[in-house]
C-alpha positions as a LaTeX table, in Angstrom:
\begin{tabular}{lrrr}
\hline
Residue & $x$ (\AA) & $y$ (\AA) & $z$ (\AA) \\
\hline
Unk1 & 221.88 & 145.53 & 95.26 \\
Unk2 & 225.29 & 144.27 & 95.34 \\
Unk3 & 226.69 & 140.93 & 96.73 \\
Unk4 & 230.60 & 140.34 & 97.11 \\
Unk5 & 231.52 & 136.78 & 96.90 \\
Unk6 & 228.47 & 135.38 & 96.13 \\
Unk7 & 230.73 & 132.58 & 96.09 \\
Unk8 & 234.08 & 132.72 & 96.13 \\
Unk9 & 234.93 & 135.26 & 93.13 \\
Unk10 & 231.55 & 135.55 & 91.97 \\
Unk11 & 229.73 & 139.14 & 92.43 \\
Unk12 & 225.91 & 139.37 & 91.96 \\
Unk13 & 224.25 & 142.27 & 91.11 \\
Unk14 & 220.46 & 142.79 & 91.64 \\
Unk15 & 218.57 & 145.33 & 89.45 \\
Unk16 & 214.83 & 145.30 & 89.21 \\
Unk17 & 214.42 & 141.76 & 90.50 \\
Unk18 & 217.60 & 140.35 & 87.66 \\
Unk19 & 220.49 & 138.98 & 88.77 \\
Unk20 & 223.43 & 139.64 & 86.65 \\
Unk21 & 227.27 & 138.68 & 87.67 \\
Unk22 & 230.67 & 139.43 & 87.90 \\
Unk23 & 233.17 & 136.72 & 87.80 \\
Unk24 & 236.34 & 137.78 & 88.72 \\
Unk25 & 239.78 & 135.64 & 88.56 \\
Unk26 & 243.31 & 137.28 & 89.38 \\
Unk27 & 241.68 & 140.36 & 89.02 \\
Unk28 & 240.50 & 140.24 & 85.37 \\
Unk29 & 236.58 & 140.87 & 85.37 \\
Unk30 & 234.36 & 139.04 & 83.46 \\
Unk31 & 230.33 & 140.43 & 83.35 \\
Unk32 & 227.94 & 137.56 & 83.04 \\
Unk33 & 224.83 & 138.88 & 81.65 \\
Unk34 & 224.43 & 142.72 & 81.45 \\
Unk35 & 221.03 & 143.34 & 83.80 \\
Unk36 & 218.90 & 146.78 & 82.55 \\
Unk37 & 219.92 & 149.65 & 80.14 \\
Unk38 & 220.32 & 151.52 & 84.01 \\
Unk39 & 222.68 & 148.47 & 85.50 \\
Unk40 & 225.46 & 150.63 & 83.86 \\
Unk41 & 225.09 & 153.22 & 87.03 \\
Unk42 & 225.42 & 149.53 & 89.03 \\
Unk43 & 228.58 & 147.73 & 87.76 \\
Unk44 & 230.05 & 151.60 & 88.02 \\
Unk45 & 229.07 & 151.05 & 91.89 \\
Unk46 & 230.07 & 147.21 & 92.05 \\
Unk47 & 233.60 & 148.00 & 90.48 \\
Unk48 & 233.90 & 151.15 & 93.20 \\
Unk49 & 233.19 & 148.86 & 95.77 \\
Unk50 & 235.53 & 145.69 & 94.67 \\
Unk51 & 238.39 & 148.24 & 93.74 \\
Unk52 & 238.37 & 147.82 & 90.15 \\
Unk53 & 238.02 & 149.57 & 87.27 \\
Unk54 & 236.45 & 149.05 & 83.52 \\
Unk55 & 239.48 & 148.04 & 82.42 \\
Unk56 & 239.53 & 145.29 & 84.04 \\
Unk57 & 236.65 & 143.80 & 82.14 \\
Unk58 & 237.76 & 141.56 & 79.55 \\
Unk59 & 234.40 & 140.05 & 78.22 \\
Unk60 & 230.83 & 139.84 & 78.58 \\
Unk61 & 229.06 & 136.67 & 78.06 \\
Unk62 & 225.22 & 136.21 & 78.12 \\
Unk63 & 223.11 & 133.06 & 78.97 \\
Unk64 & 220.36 & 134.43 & 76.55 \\
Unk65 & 219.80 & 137.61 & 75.08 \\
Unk66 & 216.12 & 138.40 & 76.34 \\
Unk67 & 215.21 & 142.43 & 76.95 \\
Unk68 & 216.52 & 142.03 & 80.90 \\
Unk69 & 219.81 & 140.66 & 80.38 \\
Unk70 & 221.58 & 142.63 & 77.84 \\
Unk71 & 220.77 & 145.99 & 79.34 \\
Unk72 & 223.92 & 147.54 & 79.10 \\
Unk73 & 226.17 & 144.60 & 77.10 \\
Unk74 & 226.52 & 146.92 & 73.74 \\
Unk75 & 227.51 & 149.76 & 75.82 \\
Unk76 & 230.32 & 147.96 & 76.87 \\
Unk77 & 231.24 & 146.63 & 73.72 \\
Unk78 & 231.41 & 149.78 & 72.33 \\
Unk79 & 232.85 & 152.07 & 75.30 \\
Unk80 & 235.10 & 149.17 & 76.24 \\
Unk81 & 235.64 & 147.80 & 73.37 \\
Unk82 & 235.05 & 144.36 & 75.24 \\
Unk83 & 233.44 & 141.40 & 72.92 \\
Unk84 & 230.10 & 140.12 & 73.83 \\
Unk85 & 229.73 & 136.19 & 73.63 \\
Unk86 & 226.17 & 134.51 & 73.20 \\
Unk87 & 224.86 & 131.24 & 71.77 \\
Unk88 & 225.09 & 131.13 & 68.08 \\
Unk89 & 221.10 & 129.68 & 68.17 \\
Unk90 & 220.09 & 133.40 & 70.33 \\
Unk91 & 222.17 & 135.68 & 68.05 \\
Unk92 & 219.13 & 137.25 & 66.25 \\
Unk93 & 217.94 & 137.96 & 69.84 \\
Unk94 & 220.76 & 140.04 & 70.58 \\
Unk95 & 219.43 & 142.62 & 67.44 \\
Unk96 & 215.56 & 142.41 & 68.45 \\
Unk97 & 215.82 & 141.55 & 72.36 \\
Unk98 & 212.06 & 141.82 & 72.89 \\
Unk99 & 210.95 & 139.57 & 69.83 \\
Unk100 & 211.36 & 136.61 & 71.72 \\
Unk101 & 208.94 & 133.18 & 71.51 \\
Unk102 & 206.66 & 132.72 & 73.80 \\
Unk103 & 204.20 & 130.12 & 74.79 \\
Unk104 & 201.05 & 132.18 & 76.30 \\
Unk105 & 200.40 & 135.74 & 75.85 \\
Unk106 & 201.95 & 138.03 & 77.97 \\
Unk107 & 199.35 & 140.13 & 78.71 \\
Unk108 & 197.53 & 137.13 & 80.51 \\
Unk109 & 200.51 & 137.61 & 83.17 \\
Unk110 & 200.07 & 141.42 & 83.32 \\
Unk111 & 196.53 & 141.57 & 83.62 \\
Unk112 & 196.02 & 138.39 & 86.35 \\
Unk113 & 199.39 & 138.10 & 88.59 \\
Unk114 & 199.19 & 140.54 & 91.30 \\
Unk115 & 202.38 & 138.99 & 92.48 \\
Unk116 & 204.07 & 139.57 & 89.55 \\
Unk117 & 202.94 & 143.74 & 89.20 \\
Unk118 & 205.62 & 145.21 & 91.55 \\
Unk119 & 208.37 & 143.82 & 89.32 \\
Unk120 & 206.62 & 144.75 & 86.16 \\
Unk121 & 206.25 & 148.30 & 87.52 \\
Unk122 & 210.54 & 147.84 & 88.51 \\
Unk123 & 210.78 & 147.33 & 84.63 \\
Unk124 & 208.17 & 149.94 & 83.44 \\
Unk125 & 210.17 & 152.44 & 85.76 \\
Unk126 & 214.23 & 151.88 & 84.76 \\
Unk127 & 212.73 & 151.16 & 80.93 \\
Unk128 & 213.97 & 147.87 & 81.36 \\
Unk129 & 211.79 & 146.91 & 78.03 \\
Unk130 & 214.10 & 149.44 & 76.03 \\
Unk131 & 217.49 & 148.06 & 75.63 \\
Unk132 & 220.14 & 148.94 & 72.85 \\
Unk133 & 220.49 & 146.14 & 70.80 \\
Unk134 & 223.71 & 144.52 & 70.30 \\
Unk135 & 225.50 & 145.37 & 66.80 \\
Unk136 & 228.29 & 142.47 & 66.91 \\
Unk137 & 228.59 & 139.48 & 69.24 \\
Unk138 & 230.76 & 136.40 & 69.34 \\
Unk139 & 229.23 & 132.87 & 68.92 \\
Unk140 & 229.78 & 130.45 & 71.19 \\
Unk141 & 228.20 & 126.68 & 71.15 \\
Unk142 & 229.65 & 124.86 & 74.16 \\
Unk143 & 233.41 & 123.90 & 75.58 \\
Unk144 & 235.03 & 126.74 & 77.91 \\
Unk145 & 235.10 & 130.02 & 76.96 \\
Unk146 & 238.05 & 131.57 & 76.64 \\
Unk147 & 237.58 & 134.52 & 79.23 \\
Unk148 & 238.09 & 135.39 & 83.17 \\
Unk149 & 237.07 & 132.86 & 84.86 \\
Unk150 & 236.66 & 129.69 & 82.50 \\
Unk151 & 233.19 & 129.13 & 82.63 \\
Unk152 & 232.16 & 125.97 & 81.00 \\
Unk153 & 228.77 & 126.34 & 78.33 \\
Unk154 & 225.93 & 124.14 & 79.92 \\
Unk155 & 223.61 & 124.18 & 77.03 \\
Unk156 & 219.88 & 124.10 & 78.24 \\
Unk157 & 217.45 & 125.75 & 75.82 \\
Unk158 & 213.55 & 126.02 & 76.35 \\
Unk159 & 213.58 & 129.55 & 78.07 \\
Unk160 & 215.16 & 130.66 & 74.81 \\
Unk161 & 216.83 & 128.14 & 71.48 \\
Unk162 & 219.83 & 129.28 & 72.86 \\
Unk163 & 220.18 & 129.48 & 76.49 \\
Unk164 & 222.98 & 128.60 & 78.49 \\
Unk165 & 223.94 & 128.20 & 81.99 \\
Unk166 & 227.47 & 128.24 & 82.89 \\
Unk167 & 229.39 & 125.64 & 85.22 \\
Unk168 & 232.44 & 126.89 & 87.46 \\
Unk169 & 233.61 & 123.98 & 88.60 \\
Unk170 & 236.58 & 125.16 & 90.86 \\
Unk171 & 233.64 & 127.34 & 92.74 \\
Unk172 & 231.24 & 124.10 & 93.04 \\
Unk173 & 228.38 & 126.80 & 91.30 \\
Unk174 & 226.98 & 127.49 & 88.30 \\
Unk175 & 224.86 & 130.45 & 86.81 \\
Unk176 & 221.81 & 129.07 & 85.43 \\
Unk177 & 220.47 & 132.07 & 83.85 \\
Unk178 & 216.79 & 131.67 & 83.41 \\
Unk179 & 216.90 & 127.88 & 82.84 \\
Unk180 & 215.96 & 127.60 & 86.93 \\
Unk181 & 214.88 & 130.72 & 88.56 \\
Unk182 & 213.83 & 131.25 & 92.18 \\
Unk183 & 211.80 & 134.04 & 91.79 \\
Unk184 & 209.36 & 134.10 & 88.43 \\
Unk185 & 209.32 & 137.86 & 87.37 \\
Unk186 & 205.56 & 137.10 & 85.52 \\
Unk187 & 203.75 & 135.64 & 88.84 \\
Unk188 & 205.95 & 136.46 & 91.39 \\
Unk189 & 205.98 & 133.46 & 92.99 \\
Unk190 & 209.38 & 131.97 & 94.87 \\
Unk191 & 211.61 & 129.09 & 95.12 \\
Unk192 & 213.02 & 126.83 & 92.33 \\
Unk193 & 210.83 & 127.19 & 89.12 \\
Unk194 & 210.94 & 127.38 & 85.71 \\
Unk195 & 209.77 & 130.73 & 83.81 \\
Unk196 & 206.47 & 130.97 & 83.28 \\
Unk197 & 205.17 & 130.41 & 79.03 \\
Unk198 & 205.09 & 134.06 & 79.02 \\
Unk199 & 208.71 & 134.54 & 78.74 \\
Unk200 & 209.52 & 130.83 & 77.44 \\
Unk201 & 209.76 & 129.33 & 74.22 \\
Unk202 & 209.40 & 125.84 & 74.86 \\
Unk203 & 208.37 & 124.98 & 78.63 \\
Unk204 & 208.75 & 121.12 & 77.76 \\
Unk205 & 212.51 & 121.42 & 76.97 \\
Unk206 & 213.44 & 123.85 & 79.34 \\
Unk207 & 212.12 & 121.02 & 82.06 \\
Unk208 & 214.34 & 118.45 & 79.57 \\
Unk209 & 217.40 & 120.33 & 80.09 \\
Unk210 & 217.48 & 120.57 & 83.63 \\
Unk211 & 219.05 & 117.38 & 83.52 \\
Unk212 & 222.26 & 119.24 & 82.22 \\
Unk213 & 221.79 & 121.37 & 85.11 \\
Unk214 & 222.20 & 118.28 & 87.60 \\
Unk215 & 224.84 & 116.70 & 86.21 \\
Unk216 & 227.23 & 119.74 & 86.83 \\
Unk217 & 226.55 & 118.17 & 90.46 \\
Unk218 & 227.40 & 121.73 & 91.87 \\
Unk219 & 226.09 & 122.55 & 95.42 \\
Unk220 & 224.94 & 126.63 & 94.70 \\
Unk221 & 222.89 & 127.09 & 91.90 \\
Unk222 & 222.88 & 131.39 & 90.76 \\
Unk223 & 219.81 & 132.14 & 88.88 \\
Unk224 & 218.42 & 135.00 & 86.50 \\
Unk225 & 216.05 & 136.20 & 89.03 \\
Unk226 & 215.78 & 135.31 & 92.70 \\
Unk227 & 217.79 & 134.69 & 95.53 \\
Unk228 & 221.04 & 131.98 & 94.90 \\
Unk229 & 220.18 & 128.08 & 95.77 \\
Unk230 & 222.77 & 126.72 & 98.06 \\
Unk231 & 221.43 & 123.31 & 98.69 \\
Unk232 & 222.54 & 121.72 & 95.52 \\
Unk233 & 221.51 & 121.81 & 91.97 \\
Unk234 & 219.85 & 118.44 & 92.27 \\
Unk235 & 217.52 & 119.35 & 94.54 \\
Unk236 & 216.36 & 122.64 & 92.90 \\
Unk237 & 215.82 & 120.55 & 89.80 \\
Unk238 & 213.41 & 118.17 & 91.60 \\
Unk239 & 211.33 & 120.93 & 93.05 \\
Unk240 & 211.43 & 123.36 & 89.62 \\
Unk241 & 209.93 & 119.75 & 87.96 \\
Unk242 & 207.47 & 119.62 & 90.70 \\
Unk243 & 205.91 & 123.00 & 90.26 \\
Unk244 & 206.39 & 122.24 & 86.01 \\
Unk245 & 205.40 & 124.45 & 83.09 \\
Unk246 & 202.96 & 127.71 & 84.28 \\
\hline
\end{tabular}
């Protein structure tokens, strides 16, 4: 599923239920989070559709480096010869994408969320669990990257040590990655959440650094999975804390 203008200059792209982005500025492209291994077919489609072409990507830049988000990043490094940018704290992510902490097992998700099966069965189907690992990556900490765009590093680990949301300010958004989603891919339940312990490394902090989230003060809020917020961050933080950890 693809969505022009998002906001303005922002494309999202849906694959099995995760939102991925492309952030476009004077026609320079860059690819915020990389979706599935099959998301490759997508941007192909996305770039058709916008009147682009690959060489007009420049960068791609992840919030985290969990299984669903680097699908097709070292594809693009290597066919494009584009660098990949990711937290220095989720680096050894990017080399074992599905080794990731967790606070409950997973299985307790697969075996009790009926909710949740349909978009397990999405990944089981486009082998979402298999992607390529990434063989070099630039660090990043925080400031503003130096790619299309300009978005600024909102550090706000729990979902992984090293996750990051990004702030555009000049588009009054920011792409929180999994930090705030509003749909949780291991119950299937909607509106503005957390992800549940299966997937999360440290529910507690996650919740803690939502307050970065806020202070961005941006009015749409573009999450890892789910449909985009557009009734400020502030208020998508409040109700994510309400639901808490799960």
């Amino acid at each position: 599923m693809f969505q022009a203008n998002v906001v303005e200059g922002v494309h999202r792209i849906e694959d099995s239920y995760t939102n991925w982005y492309l952030l476009e500025e004077d026609g320079r492209l860059t690819v915020v989070d990389a979706g599935i291994p099959g998301s490759w077919a997508s941007l192909e489609a996305a770039l058709a559709e916008l009147g682009r072409s690959k060489d007009d990507i420049e960068a791609v830049v992840l919030t985290h480096a969990h299984f669903d988000h680097i699908g097709f990043a070292e594809k693009a490094r290597r066919q494009l010869g584009v660098p990949v940018w990711v937290h220095e704290n989720d680096v050894p992510l990017t080399r074992h994408p599905t080794q990731y902490s967790h606070e409950r097992p997973r299985s307790y998700y697969f075996a009790t969320q009926i909710r949740a099966m349909p978009i397990v069965a999405s990944f089981v189907r486009a082998r979402a669990f298999f992607p390529t690992p990434i063989k070099e990556v630039r660090r990043y900490e925080d400031g503003t990257l130096p790619v299309p765009g300009a978005p600024r590093v909102v550090f706000t680990p729990g979902h992984t040590l090293g996750h990051c949301a990004f702030h555009l300010p000049e588009r009054d958004a920011v792409i929180a990655g999994d930090a705030l989603v509003t749909l949780n891919p291991y119950r299937g339940t909607r509106g503005p959440q957390i992800v549940a312990g299966g997937a999360t490394a440290d529910s507690e902090r996650n919740l803690a650094s939502l307050d970065a989230l806020v202070q961005t003060g941006a009015t749409t809020l573009l999450p890892g999975h789910g449909e985009p917020w557009r009734d400020g961050v502030e208020s998508a933080v409040a109700k994510a804390r309400a639901v808490g950890a799960n």
